[in-house]
C-alpha positions as a printed NumPy array, in Angstrom:
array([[  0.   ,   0.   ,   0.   ],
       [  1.563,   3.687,  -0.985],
       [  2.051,   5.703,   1.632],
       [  0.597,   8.835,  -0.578],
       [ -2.336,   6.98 ,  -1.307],
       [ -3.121,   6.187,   2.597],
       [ -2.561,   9.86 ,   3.642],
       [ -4.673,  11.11 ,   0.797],
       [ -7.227,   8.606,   2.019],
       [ -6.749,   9.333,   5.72 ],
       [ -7.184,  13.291,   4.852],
       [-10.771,  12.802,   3.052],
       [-12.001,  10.897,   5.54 ],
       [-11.327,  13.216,   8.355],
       [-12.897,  15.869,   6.168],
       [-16.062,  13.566,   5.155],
       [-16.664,  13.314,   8.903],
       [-16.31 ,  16.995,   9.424],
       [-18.842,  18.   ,   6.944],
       [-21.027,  15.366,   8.116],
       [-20.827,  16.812,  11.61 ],
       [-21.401,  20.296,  10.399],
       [-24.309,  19.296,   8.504],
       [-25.616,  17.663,  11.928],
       [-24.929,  21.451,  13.542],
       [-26.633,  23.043,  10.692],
       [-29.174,  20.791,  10.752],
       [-30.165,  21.712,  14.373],
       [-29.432,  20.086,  17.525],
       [-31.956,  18.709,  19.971],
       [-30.602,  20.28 ,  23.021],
       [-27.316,  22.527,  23.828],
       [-25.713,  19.078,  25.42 ],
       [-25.895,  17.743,  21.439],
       [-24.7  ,  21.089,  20.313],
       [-21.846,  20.938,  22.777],
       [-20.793,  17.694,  21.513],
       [-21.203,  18.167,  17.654],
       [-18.97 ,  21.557,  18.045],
       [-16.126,  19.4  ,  20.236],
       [-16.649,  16.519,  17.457],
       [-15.713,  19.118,  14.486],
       [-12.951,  20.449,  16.738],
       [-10.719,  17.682,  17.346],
       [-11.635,  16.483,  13.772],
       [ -9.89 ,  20.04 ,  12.747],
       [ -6.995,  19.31 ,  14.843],
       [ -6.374,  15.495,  14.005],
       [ -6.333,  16.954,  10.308],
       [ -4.177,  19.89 ,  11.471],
       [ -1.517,  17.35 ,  12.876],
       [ -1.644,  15.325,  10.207],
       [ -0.717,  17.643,   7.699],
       [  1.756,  19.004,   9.816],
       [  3.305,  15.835,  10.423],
       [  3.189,  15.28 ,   6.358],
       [  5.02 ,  18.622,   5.754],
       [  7.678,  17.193,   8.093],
       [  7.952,  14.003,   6.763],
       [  8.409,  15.417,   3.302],
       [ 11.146,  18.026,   4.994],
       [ 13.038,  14.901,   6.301],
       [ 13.263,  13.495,   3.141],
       [ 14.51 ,  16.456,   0.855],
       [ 16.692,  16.874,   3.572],
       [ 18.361,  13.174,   3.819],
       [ 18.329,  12.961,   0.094],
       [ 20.698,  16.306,  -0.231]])
């Protein structure tokens, strides 16, 4: 399996499930408990894909570097 190919995946999966969860806010939430949730659901679903390209632009860093 490339390793592209899995990040690529990885990537529009996190941002499938973010929409998804935005549509649920948008959609309107039973109570402010729900609300609550959705919004800390969409949050650490920004930050996993925050770290992950993060760690991507590092791991591409290392490798220019190594290969100069």
């Amino acid at each position: 399996m490339d390793s592209v190919w899995l990040a690529k995946k990885f990537l529009k999966e996190i941002e499938a499930r973010r929409e998804d969860t935005k549509d649920a806010m948008l959609a309107g939430c039973s109570d402010f408990s729900q609300y609550e949730y959705l919004r800390g659901r969409y949050s650490s679903l920004a930050d996993a894909e925050n770290i992950f390209r993060e760690l991507l632009g590092k791991t591409q860093q290392d490798v220019t570097d190594s290969s100069t």
